[in-house]
N, CA and C atoms as an extended XYZ file, in Angstrom:
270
Properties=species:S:1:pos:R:3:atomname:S:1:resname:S:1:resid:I:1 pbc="F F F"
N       126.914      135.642      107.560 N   UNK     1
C       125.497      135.658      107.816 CA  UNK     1
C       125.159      137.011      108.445 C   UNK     1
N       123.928      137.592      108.139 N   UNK     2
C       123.697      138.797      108.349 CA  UNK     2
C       123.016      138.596      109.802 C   UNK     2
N       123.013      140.341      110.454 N   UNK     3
C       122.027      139.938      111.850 CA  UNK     3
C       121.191      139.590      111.704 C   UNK     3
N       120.288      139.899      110.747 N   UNK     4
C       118.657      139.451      110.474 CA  UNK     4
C       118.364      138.255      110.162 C   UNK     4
N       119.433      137.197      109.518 N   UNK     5
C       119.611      136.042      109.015 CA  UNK     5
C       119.467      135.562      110.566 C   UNK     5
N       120.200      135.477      111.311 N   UNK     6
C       120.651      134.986      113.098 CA  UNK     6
C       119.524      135.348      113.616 C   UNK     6
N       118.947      136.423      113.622 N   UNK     7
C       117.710      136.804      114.498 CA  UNK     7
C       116.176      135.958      113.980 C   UNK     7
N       116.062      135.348      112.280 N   UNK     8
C       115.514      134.941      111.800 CA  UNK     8
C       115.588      133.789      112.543 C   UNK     8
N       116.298      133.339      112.134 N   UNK     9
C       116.463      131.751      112.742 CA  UNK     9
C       116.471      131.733      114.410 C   UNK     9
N       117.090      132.637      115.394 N   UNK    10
C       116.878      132.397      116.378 CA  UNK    10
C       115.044      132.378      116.959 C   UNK    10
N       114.359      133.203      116.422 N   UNK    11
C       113.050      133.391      116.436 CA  UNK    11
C       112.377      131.739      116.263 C   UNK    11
N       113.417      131.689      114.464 N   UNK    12
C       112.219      130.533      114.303 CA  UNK    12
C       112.940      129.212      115.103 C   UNK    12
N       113.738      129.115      115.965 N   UNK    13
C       113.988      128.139      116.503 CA  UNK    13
C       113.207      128.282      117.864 C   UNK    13
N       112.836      128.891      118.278 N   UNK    14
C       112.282      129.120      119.723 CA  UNK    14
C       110.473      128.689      119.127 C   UNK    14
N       109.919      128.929      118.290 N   UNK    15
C       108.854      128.620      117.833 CA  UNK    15
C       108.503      127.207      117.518 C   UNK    15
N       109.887      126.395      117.297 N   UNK    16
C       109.712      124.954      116.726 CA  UNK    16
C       109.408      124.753      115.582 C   UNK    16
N       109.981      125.549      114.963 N   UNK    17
C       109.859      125.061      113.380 CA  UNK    17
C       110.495      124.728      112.801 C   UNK    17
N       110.530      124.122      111.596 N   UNK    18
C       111.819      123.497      111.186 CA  UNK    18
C       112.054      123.976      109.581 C   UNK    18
N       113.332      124.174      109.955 N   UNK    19
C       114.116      125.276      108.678 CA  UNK    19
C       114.307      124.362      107.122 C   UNK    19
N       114.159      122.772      107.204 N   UNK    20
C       114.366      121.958      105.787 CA  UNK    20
C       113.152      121.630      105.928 C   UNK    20
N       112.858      121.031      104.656 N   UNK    21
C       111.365      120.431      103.708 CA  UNK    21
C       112.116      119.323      103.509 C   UNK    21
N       111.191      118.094      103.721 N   UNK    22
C       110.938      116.922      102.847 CA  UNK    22
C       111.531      117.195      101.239 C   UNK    22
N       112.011      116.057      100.642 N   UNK    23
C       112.331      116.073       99.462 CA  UNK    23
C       112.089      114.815       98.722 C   UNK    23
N       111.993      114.551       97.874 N   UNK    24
C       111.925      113.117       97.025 CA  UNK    24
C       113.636      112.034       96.985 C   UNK    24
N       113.321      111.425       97.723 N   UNK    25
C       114.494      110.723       97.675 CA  UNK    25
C       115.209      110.644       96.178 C   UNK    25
N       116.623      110.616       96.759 N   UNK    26
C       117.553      110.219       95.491 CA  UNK    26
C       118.525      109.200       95.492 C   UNK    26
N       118.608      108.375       94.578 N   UNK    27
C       119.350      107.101       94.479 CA  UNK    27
C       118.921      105.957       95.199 C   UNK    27
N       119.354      105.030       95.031 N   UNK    28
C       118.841      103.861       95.609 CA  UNK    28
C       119.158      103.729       97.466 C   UNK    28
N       117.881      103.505       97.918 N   UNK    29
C       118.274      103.586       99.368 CA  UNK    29
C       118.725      102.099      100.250 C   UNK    29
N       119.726      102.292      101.393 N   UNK    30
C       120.076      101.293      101.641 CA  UNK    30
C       119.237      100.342      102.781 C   UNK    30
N       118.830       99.493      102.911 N   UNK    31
C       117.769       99.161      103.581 CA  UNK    31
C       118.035       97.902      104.531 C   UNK    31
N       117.404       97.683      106.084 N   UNK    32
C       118.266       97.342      107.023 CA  UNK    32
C       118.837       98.564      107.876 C   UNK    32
N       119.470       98.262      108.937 N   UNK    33
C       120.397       98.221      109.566 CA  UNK    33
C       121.875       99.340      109.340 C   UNK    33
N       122.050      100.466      109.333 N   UNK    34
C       122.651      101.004      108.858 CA  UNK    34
C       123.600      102.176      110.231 C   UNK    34
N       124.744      102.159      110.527 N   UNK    35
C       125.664      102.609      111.460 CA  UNK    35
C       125.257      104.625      110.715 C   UNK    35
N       125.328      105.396      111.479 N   UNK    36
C       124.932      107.131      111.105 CA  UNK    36
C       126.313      107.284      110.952 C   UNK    36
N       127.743      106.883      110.782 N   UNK    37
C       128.712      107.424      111.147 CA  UNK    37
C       129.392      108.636      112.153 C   UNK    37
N       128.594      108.767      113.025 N   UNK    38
C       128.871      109.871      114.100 CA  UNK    38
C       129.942      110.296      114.907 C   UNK    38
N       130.201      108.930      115.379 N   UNK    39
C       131.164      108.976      116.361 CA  UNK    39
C       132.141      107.793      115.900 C   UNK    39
N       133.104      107.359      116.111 N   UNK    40
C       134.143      106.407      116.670 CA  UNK    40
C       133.456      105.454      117.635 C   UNK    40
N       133.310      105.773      118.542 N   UNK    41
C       133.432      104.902      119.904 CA  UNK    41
C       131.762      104.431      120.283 C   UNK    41
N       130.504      105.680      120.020 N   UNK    42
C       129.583      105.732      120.233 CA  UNK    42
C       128.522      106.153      119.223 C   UNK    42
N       127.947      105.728      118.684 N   UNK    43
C       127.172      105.753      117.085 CA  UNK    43
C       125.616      105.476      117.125 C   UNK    43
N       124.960      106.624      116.122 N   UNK    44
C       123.093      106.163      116.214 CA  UNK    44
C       123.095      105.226      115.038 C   UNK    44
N       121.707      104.657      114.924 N   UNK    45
C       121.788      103.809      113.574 CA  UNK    45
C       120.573      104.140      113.031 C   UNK    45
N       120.340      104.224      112.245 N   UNK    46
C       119.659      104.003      111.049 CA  UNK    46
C       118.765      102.871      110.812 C   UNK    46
N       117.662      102.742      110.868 N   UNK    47
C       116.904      101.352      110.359 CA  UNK    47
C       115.878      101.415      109.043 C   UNK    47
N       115.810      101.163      107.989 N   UNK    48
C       115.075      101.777      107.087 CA  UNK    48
C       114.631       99.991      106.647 C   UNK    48
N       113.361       99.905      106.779 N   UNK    49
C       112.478       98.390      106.995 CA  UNK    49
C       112.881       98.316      105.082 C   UNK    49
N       112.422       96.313      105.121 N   UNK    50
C       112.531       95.870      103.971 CA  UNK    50
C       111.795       96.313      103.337 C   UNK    50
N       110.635       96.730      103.513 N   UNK    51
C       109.553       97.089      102.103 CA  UNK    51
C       109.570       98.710      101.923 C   UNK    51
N       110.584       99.108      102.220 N   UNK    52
C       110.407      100.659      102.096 CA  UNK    52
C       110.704      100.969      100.295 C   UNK    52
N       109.392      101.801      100.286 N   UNK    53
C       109.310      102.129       99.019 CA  UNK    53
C       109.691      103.810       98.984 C   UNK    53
N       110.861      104.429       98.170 N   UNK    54
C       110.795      105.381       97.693 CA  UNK    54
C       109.612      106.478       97.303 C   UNK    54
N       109.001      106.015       96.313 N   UNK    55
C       108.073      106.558       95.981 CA  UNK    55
C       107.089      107.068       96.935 C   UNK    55
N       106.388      106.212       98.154 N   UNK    56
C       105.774      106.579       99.178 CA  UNK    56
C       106.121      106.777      100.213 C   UNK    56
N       106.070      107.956      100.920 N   UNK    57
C       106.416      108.781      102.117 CA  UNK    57
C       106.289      107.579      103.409 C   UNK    57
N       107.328      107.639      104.122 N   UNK    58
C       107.309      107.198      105.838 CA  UNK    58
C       107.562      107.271      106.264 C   UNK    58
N       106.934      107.123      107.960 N   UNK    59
C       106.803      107.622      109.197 CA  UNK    59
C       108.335      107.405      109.739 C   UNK    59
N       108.633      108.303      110.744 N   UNK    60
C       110.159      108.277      111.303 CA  UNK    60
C       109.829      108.210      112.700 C   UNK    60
N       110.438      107.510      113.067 N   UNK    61
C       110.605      107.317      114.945 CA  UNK    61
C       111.595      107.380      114.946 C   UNK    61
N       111.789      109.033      116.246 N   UNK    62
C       113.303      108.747      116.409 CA  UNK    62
C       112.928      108.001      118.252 C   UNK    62
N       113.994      107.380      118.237 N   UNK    63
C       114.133      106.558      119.461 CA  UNK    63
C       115.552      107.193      120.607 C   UNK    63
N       115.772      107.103      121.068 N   UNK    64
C       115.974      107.609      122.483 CA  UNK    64
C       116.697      106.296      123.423 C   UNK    64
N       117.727      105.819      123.429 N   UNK    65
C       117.891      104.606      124.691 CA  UNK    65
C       118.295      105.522      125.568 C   UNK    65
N       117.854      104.694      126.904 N   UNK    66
C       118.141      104.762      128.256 CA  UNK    66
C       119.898      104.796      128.968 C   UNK    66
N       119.901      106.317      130.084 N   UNK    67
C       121.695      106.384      130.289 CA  UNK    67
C       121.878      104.621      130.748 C   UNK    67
N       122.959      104.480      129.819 N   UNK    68
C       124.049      103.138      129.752 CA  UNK    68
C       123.253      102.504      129.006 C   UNK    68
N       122.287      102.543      128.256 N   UNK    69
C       122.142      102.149      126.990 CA  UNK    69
C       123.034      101.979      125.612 C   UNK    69
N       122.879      101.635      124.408 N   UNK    70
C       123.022      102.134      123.036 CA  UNK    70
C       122.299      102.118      121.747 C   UNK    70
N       122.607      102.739      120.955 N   UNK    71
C       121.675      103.206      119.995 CA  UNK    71
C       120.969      101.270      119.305 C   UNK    71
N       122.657      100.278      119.205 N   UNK    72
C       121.858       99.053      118.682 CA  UNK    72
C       120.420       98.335      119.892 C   UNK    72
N       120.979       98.708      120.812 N   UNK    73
C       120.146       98.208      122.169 CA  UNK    73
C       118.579       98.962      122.299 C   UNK    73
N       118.557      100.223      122.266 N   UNK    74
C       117.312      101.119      121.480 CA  UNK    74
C       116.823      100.557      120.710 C   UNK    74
N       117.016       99.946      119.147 N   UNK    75
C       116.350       99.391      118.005 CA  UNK    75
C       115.508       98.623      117.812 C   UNK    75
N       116.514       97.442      118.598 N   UNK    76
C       116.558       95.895      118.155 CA  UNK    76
C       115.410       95.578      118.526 C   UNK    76
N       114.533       95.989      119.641 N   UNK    77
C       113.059       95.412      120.040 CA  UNK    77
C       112.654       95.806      118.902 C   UNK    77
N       112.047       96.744      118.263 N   UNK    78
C       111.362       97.064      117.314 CA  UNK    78
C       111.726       97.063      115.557 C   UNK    78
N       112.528       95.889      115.626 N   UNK    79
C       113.057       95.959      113.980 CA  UNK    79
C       111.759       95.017      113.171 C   UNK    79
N       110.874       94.281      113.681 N   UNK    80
C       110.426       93.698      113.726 CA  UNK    80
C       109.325       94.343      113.100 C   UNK    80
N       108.884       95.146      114.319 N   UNK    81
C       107.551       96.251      114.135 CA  UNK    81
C       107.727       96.753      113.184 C   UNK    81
N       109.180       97.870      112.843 N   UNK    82
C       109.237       98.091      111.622 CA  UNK    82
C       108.940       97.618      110.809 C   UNK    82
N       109.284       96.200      110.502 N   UNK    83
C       109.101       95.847      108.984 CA  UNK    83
C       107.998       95.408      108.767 C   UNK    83
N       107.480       95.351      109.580 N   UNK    84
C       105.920       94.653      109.551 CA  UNK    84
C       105.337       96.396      109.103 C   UNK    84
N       105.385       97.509      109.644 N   UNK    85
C       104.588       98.454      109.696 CA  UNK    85
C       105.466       99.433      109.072 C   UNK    85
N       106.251       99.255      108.198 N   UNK    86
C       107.076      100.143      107.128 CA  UNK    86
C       107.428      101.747      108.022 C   UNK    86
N       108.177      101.687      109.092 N   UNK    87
C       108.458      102.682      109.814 CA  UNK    87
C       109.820      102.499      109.777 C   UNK    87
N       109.977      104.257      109.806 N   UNK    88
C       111.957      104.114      109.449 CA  UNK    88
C       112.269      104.619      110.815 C   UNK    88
N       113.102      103.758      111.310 N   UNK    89
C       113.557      103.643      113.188 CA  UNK    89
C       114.858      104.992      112.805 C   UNK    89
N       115.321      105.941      113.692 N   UNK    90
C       116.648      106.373      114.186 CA  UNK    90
C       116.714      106.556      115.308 C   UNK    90
């Protein structure tokens, strides 16, 4: 990577912008409840509601649990909301 490449990106990271675009999903998505594979011991999850349609764009909440929390303990109140309100939980 060149300096200008590093200086590019360091710039545009201090600005808050974000370096990927949206894309049109590909292949069939898995829906529910889904482990991020991250870690071994400690893992985020994935929630992508029953009526999620490909074709139409949706909203992402990323969620956040509390120290001595976990990511299933974060979710689980709102799997509900999700599916009622087609929001994809991480």
């Amino acid at each position: 990577m060149t300096q200008d490449k590093v200086n590019h990106l360091a710039q545009t990271a201090t600005q808050g912008r974000l370096l990927s675009r949206p894309t049109q999903p590909v292949g069939t998505p898995l829906l529910g409840l889904q482990p991020l594979e991250l870690d071994t011991k400690r893992d985020g999850f994935l929630y992508v509601p029953k009526n999620y349609q490909p074709s139409q764009p949706a909203p992402l909440v990323l969620m956040l649990h509390g120290a001595g929390g976990n990511a299933h303990g974060g979710l689980a109140p709102f799997l509900n909301f999700a599916d009622a309100s087609g929001i994809v939980l991480a």
